[in-house]
C-alpha positions in Angstrom: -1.2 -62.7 0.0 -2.4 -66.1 1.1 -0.2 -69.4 1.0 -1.9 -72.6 0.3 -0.1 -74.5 3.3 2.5 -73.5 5.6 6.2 -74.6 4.4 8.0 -76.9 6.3 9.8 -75.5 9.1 13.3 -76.8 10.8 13.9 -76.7 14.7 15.1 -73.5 15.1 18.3 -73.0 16.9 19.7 -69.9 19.6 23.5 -70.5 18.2 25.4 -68.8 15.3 25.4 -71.6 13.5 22.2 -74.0 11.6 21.6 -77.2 12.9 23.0 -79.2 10.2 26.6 -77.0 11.1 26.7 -76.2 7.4 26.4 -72.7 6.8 27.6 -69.9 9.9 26.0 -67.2 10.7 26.7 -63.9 9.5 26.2 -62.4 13.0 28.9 -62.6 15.5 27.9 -62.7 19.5 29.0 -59.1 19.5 26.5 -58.2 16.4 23.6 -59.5 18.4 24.6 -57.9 21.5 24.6 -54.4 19.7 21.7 -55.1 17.3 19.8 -55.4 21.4 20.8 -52.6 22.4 20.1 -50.6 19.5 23.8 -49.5 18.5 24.8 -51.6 15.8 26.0 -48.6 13.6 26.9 -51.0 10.5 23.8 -53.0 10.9 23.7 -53.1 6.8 26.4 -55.0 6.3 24.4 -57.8 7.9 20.9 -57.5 7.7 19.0 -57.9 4.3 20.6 -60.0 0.9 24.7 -59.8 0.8 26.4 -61.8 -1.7 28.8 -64.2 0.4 30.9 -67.2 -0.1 30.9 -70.0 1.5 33.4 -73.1 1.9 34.1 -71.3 -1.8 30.4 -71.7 -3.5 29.2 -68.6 -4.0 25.6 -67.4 -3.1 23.9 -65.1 -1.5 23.1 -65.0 2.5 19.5 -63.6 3.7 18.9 -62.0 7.2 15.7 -60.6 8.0 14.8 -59.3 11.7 10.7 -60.8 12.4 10.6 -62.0 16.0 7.1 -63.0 15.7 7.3 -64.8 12.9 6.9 -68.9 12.8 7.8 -69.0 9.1 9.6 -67.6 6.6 10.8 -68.1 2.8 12.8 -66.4 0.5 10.8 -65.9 -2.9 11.8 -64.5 -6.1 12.4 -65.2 -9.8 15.0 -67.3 -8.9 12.8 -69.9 -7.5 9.7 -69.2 -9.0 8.4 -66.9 -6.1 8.0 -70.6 -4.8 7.3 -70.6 -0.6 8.3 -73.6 -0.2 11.6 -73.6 -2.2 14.1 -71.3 0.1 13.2 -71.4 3.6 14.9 -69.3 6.3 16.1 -70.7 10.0 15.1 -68.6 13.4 18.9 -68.5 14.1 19.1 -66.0 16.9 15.5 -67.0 18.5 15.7 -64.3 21.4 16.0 -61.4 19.2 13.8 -63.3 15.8 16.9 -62.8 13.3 15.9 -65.4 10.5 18.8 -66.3 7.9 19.9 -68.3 5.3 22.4 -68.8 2.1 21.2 -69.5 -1.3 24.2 -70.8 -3.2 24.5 -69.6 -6.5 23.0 -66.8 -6.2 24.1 -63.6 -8.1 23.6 -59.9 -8.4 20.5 -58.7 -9.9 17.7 -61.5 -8.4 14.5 -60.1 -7.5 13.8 -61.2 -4.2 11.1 -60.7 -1.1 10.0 -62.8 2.4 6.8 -64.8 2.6 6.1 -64.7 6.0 4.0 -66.2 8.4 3.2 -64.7 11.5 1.9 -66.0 14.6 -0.7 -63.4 15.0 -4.0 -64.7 13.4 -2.4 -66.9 10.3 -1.3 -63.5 9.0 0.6 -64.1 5.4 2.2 -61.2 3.8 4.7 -60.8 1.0 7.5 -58.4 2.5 10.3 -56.3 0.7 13.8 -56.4 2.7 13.9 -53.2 5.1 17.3 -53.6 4.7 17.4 -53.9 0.8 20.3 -52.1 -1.4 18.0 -51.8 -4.6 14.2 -51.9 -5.4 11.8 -52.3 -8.6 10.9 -49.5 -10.3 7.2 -48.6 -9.3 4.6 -50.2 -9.8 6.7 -52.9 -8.6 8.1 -53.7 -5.3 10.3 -56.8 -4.9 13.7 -55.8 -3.7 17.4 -56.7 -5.3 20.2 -58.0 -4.5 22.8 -55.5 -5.0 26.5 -55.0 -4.3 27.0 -51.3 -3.5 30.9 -51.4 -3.6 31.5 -51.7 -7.3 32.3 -47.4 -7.9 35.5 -46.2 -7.6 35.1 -42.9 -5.7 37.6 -40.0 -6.9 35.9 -36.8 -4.0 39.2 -37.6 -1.8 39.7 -33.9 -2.4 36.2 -33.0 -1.1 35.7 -35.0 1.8 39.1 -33.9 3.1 38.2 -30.5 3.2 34.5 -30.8 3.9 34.5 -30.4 7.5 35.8 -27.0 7.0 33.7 -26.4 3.8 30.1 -27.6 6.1 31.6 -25.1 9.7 29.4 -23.2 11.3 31.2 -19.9 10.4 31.4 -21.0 6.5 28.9 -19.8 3.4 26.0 -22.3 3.2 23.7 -21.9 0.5 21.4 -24.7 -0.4 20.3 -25.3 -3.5 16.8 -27.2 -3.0 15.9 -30.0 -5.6 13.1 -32.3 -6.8 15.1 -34.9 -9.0 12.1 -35.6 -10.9 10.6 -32.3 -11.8 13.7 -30.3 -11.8 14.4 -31.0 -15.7 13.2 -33.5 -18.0 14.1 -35.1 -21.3 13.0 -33.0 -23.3 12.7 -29.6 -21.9 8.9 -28.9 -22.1 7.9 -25.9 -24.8 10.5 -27.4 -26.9 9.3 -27.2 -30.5 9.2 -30.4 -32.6 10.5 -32.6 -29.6 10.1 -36.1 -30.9 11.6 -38.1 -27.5 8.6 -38.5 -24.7 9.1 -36.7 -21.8 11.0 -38.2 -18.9 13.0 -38.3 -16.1 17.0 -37.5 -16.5 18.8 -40.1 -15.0 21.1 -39.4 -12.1 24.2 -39.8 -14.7 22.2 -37.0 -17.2 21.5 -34.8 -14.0 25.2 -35.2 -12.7 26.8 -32.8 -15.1 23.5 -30.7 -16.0 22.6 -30.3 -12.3 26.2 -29.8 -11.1 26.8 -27.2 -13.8 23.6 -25.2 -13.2 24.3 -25.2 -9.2 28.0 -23.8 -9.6 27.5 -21.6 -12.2 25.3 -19.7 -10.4 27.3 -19.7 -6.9 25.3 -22.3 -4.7 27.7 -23.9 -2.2 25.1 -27.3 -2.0 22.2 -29.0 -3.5 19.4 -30.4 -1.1 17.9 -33.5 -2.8 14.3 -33.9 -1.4 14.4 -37.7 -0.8 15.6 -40.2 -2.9 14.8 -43.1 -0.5 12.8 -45.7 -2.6 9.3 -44.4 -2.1 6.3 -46.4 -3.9 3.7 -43.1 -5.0 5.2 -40.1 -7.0 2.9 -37.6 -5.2 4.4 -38.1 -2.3 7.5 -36.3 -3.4 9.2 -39.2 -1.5 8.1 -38.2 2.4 6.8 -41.3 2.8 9.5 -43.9 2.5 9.5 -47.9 2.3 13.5 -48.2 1.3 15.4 -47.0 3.8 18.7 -48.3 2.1 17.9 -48.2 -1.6 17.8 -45.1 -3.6 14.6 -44.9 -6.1 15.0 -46.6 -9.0 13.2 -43.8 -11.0 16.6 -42.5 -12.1 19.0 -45.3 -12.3 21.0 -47.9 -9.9 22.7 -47.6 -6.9 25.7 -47.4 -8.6 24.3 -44.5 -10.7 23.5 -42.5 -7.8 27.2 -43.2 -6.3 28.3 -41.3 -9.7 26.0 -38.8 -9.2 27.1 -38.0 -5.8 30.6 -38.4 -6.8 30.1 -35.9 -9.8 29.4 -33.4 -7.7 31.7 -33.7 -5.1 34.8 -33.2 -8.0 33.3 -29.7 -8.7 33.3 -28.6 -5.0 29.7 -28.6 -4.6 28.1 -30.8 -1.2 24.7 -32.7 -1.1 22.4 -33.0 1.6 19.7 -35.2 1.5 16.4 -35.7 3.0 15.8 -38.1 5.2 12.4 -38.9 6.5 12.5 -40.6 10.4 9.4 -39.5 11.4 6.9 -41.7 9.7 6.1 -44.3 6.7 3.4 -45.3 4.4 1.1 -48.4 5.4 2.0 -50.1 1.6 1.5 -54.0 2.9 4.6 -54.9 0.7 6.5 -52.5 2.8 7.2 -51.8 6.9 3.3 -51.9 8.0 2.4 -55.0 10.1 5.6 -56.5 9.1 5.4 -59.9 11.1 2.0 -59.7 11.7 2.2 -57.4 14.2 3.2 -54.0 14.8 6.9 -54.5 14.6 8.1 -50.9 13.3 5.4 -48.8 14.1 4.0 -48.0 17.9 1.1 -50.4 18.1 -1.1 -48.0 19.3 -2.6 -46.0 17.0 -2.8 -42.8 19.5 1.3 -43.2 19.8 1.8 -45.0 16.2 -0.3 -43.3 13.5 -0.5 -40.0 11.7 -4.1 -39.9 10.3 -3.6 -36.5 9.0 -1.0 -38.1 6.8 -2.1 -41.6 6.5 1.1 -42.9 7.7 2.8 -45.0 10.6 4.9 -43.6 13.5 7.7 -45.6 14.6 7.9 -47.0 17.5 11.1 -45.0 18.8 11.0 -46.9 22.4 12.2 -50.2 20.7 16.1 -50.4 20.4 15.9 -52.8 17.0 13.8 -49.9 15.3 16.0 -47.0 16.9 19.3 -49.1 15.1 17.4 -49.6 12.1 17.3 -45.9 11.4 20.2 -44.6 13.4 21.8 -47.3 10.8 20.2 -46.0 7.7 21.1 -42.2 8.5 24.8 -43.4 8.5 24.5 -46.0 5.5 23.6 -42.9 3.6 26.4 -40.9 4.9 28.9 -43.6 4.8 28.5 -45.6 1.5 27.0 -42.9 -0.8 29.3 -40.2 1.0 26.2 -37.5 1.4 27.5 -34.3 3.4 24.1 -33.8 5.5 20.8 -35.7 6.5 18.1 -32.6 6.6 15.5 -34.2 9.2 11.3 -34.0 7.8 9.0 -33.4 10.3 10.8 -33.2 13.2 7.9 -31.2 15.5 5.5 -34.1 15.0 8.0 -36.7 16.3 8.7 -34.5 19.7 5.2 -33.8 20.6 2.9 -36.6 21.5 -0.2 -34.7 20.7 0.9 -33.4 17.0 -2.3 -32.8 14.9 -4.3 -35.2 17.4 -7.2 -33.8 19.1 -7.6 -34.3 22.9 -8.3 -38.0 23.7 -6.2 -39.1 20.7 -3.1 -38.9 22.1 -1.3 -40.6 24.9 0.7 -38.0 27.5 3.9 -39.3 28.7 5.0 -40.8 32.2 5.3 -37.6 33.6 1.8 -36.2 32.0 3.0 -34.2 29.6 3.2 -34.1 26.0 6.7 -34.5 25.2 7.9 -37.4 23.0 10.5 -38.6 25.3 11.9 -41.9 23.3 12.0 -39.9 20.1 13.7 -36.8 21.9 16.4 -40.2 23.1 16.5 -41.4 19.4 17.0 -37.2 17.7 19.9 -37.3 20.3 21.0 -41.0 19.4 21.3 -40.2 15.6 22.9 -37.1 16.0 25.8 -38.2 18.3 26.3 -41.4 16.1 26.7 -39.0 13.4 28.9 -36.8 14.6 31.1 -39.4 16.4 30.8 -41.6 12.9 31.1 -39.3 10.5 33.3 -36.3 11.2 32.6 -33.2 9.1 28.9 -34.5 8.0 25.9 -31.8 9.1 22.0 -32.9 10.0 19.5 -30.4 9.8 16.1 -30.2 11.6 12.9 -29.2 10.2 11.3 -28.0 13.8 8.4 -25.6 13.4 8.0 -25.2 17.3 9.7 -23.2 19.9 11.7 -26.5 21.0 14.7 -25.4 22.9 18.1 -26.4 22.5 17.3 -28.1 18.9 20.6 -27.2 17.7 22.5 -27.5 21.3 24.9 -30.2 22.1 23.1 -33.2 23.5 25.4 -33.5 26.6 23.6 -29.8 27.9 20.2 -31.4 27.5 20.1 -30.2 23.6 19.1 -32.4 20.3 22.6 -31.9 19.2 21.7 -30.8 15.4 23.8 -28.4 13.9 21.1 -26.4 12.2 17.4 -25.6 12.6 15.1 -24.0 9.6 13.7 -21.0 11.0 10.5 -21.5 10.3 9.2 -18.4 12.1 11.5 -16.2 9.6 10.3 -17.8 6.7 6.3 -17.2 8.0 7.0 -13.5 9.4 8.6 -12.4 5.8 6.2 -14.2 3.1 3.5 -12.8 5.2 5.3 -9.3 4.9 6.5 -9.3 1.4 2.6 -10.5 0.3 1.7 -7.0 1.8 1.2 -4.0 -0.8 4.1 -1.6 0.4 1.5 1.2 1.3 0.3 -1.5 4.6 4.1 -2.2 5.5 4.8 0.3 8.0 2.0 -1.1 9.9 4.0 -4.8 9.9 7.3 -3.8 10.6 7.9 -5.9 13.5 7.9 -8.6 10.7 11.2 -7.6 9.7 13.1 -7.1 12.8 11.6 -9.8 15.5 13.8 -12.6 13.9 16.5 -10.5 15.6 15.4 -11.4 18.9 16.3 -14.9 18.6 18.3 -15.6 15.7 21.5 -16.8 17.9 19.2 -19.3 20.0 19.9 -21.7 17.2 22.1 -22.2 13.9 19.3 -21.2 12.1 18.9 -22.1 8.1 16.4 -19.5 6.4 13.9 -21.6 4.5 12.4 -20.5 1.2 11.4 -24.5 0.2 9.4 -26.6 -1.9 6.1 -26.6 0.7 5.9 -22.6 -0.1 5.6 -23.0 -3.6 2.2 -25.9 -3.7 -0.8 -26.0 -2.3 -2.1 -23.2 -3.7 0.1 -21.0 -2.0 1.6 -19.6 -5.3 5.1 -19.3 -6.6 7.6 -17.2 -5.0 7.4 -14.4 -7.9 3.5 -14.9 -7.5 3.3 -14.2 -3.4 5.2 -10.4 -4.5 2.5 -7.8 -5.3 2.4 -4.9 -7.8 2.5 -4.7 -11.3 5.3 -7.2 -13.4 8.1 -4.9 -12.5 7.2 -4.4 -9.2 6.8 -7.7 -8.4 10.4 -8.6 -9.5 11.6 -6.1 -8.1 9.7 -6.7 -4.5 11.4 -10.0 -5.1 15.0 -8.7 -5.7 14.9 -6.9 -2.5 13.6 -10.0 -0.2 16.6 -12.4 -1.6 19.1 -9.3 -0.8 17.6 -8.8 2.6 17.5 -12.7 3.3 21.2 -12.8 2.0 22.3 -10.4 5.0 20.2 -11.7 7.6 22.2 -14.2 9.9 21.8 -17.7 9.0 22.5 -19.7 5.9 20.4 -20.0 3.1 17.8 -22.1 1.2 15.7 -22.0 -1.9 13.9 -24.3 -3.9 14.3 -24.8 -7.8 12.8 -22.4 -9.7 12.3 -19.8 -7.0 16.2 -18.1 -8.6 14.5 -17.1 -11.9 11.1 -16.2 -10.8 8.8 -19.4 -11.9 5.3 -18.1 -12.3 3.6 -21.6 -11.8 3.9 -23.2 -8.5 5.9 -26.3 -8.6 4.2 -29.7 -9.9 6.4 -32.6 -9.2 5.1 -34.4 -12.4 6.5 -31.5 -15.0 9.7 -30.1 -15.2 10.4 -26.2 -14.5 9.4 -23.6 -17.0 13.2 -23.3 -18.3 12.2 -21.7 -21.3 11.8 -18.4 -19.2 15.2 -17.9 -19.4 15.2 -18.0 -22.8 14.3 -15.2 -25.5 11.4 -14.4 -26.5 10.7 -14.7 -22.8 10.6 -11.3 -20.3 14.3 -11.2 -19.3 13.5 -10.4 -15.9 14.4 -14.1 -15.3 17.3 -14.0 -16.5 18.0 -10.8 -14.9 16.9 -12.3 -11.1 19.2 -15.2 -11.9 21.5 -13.1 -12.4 21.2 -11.3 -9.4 21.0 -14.7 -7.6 24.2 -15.5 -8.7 25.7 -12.1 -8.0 24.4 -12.6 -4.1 25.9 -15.9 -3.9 29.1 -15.0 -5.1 29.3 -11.8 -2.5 28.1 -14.5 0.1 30.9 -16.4 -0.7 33.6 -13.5 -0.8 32.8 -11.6 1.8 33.7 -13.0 5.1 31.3 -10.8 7.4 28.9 -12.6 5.9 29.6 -15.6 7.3 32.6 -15.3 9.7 30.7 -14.5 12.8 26.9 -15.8 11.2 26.1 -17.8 14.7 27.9 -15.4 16.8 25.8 -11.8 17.6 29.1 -10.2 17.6 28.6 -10.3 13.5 25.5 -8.9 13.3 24.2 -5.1 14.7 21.3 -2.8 13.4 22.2 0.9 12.1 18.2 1.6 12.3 15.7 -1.2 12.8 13.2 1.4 13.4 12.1 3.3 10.2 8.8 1.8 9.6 7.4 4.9 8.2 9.6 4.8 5.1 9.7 0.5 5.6 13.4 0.8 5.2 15.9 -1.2 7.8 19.9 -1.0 7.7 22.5 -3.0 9.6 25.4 -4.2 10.0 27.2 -7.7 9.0 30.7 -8.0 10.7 33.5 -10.6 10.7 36.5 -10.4 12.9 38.5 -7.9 10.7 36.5 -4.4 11.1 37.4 -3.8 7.3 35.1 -6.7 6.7 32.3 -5.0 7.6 29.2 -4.5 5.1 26.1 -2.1 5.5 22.6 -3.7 4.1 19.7 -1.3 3.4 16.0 -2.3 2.0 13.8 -0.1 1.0 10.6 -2.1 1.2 8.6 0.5 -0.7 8.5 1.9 -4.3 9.1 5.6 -3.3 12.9 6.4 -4.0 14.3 8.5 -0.9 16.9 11.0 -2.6 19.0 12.4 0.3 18.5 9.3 3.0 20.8 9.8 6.0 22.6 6.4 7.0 24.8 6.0 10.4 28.2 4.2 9.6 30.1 2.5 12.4 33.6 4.4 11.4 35.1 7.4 9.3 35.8 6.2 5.8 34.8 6.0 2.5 31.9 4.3 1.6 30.8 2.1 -1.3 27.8 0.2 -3.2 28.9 -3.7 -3.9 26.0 -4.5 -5.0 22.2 -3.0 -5.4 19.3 -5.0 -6.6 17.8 -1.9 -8.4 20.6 -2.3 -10.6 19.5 -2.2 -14.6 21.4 -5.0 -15.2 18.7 -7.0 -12.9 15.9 -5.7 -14.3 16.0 -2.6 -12.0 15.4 1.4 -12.8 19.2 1.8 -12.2 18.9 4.2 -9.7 22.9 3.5 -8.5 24.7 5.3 -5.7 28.1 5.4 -8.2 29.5 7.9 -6.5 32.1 6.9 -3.0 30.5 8.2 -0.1 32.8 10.0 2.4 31.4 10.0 5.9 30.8 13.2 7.7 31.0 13.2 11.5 27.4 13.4 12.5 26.3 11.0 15.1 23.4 9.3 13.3 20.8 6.1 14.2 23.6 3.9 15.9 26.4 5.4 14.2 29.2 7.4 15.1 29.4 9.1 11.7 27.0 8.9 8.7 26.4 8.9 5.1 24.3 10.4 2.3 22.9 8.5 -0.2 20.0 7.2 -2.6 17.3 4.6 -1.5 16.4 3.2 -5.0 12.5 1.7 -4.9 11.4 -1.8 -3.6 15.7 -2.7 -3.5 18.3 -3.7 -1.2 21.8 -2.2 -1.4 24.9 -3.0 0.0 27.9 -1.2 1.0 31.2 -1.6 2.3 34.2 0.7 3.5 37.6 1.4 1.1 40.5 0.0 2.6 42.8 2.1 4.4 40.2 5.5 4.5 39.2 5.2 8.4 39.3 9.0 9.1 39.9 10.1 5.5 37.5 12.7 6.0 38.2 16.0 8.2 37.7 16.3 11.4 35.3 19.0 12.2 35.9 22.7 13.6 32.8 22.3 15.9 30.6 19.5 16.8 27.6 19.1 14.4 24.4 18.6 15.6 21.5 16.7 13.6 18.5 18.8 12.7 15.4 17.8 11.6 16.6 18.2 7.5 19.1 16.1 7.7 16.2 13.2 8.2 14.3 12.6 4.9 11.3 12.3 7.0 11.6 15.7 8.5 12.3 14.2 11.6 15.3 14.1 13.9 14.1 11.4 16.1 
């Protein structure tokens, strides 16, 4: 937007203090000194609008970071939106920190900077990076907001989250679009009168809360809630980096929300989007007339495949702004993890850019080398901040050390999404049973390297859009089959080493893919519906609840000590068995999936011990929609050698179904020992084949 004339300007000054000696600064020496070098962790309580009193008249005091600025105003509706009314001072003139105090100023005013660069008479209306609160869309000025009003009552939680958020503890994310994961009304709901909306974060507090525990999730994963200015974005493409959106309430409503789910034992991760930002001119683009956040060249500073801005990660004042923001987040709104978008296209200089777009780096290569500084930055302020909090990287590539400690070379985050599991499996499980043999490698080659990282296995939101179906929808057969295909996948993925993920809607078996402007289809759950959903949330909730009580599960998940295969090579039957172990051996449980529809009556399974043998849970079960084809009956090992075990079993493979089963206390060698060694023949193998 264009100014008539250029507002009056004072002298600017290089103290902590205006000329007049009026009104201090709110920076101290030391502030500046960090704020240079990039490690001014509490940056927030500075920058942007903070309500302040001075020689006892209250106001509000204004600090905006523009170096190449020769003007600026505060404008709002306190003043009219007037330029000339509220002009800032140039206090700190090496690093261009502009301030001032408005007195009488209160909570609530709309507010944004007029500035006027010194690049080209460049004018441009700007909303506070810093900023606590925004307008709801379609408007954009920024408010000032105290964020210190709630009370928090989580004491209990955080005390105990570093042990609840350990390596070796149950993790199972809970993924969530805030605005499409209910609305008011439901849809499908006869004679609704009320249009449909958003809940609000203190309507989604209990609702959401209840939903997650009741059905045994340990977290919620909120994609991100950073003020973001276009709904189809799904909020990847951020312009407040301190304010939560304004679709579902205040600030202080989101504190609530937070806090609400803390009291019922439950953690939230959010996502937080450092990679890249929208070029909105109210927002972070061209902010002083130059190319202040972002790289300013495009081959280093833009993603045209997205449309978007790449910050420029080499300058220390943007590497504090978001180091800053990752720990305002965890700080003042007490979130338990930051999972990281995007993280591939920040480490690789040449991500989605075709030769000759792309710059190579000092030594020639293509290697990001001031983001791979900033990663490690943010994740050592974290950890050194915030004891107990997690971050979580989503890195498609073969990076090394993603989840290694920074001082070995490593990015120092404590999980990775496995990305390659997710890819191996959906491309398996898509496959009618009669082709898996063929793809068996699928299965097992996460095995190879699934203790090079704490890995998180990712069903998300970006494999339910784009055409690319819903997770019920990827499983092929007819309806039962395809439940059933499903059933076995989540049973399998429970047992695999790592923790666990999955988007909204994916636990009942959504048929449409998700659409972040309508809520999910809850009235599947509900008769006249199939019950098949309500029978795979119910089996959802069953695996969650044996994730939760069964230690080998999670004891030993990032040590290979937990984890061992009984046969990983039975692709002619598609059916795989290990081993999950903690460090008690009466921990241990035994997972099979059959990954085809043929029932195998008779299957021979090698068991690590002598005992007595159990099924804990099977997904064939009819209570989850299966044919009920149970193995009820304790199975006493007999001492033949088989696959990698000492002893073995008999039992029932029940079609397209993972089972799981565990040893009775106190029966290691319950059964007899044997007159004469026993030696496997070719019946004892349901495929007629000893080998």
């Amino acid at each position: 937007m264009s100014a008539p004339h250029l507002p009056q300007q004072p002298d600017s000054g290089t103290n902590n203090q205006s000329q007049t000696g009026e009104i201090p600064s709110i920076f101290s020496e030391f502030d500046l000194y960090l704020f240079g070098q990039g490690k001014h962790f509490y940056l927030y309580e500075k920058m942007g609008a903070h309500p302040r009193v001075v020689d006892g008249v209250e106001g509000v005091n204004f600090a905006v970071w523009a170096p190449n600025a020769r003007a600026i105003s505060v404008i709002g509706d306190f003043n009219g939106w007037n330029r000339s009314t509220n002009l800032m001072e140039l206090r700190h003139q090496e690093l261009g920190v502009w301030e001032t105090f408005i007195p009488g100023l209160r909570e609530g005013a709309l507010y944004k900077y007029a500035i006027y660069s010194r690049n080209n008479n460049y004018t441009a209306d700007k909303i506070d990076p810093y900023a606590f609160a925004s307008e709801l869309r379609p408007n954009t000025a920024s408010i000032v907001q105290d964020i210190r009003h709630h009370q928090w009552q989580d004491a209990a939680w955080l005390e105990q989250r570093a042990q609840r958020q350990d390596l070796n503890a149950p993790l199972s994310i809970y993924e969530v679009h805030l605005g499409s994961w209910r609305h008011v009304p439901e849809r499908h709901v006869p004679g609704a009168a009320e249009e449909d909306r958003f809940m609000t974060y203190r309507e989604l507090a209990p609702a959401l809360t209840d939903y997650v525990k009741a059905h045994g999730f340990t977290h919620i994963e909120l994609l991100p809630i950073t003020e973001y200015p276009f709904d189809g974005s799904w909020g990847y493409q951020c312009t407040g980096y301190y304010a939560p959106t304004s679709r579902f309430g205040t600030p202080e409503d989101f504190q609530y929300f937070i806090d609400y789910v803390h009291q019922a034992g439950i953690g939230v991760i959010l996502d937080w989007v450092p990679s890249h930002f929208p070029k909105d001119g109210h927002a972070l683009a061209y902010f002083d007339g130059t190319h202040l956040y972002e790289h300013p060249d495009p081959r280093k500073g833009e993603h045209k495949e997205w449309g978007t801005y790449v910050f420029d990660y080499g300058r220390s004042e943007v590497r504090n702004f978001l180091v800053a923001s990752a720990l305002f987040w965890l700080r003042e709104y007490h979130i338990d993890g930051l999972r990281v978008d995007a993280v591939a296209s920040m480490l690789y200089l040449d991500y989605l850019r075709p030769a000759g777009e792309w710059i190579p780096n000092e030594h020639g290569g293509r290697e990001h080398l001031e983001a791979v500084t900033f990663l490690q930055q943010l994740n050592e302020a974290v950890y050194a901040e915030v004891p107990g909090a997690v971050t979580i990287a989503e890195e498609s590539s073969a990076w090394p050390l993603v989840t290694r400690p920074t001082y070995v070379g490593g990015l120092g985050f404590t999980h990775k999404w496995n990305m390659g599991w997710m890819h191996d499996m959906l491309e398996y499980m898509k496959l009618d049973p009669i082709y898996r043999r063929n793809y068996h490698n699928n299965i097992t080659f996460s095995l190879m390297y699934a203790y090079s990282e704490n890995y998180v296995l990712p069903l998300s939101h970006d494999e339910v859009v784009h055409i690319k179906g819903s997770m019920i929808n990827k499983m092929p057969g007819d309806l039962w089959q395809k439940f059933a295909n499903l059933r076995a996948f989540y049973g399998y993925m429970w047992g695999h080493p790592g923790k666990k993920l999955l988007f909204m809607g994916g636990e009942f078996g959504q048929w449409a893919e998700w659409n972040y402007k309508e809520s999910l289809d809850w009235h599947l759950l509900a008769p006249p519906s199939d019950p098949h959903h309500a029978q795979l949330l119910d089996f959802i909730s069953r695996l969650n609840q044996v994730y939760q009580d069964e230690p080998a599960l999670s004891a030993l998940d990032c040590d290979p000590a937990g984890f061992s295969w009984i046969d990983p090579h039975d692709s002619d039957n598609s059916v795989i068995s290990f081993l999950r172990r903690s460090k008690d051996d009466e921990d241990t449980l035994l997972f099979i999936s059959n990954f085809t529809p043929v029932p195998r009556q008779g299957y021979r399974l090698g068991v690590p011990a002598s005992g007595i043998y159990y099924e804990i849970l099977n997904s064939d079960d009819a209570r989850y929609g299966g044919s009920h084809l149970l193995n009820s009956e304790d199975m006493t090992s007999e001492p033949i050698p088989w696959q990698s075990g000492s002893r073995s079993i008999v039992l029932t493979l029940p079609p397209l179904a993972t089972i799981i089963l565990k040893r009775r206390p106190g029966t290691i060698g319950s059964e007899p020992e044997p007159l004469e060694e026993q030696v496997p023949t070719s019946s004892d193998h349901p495929s007629g084949d000893p080998s």
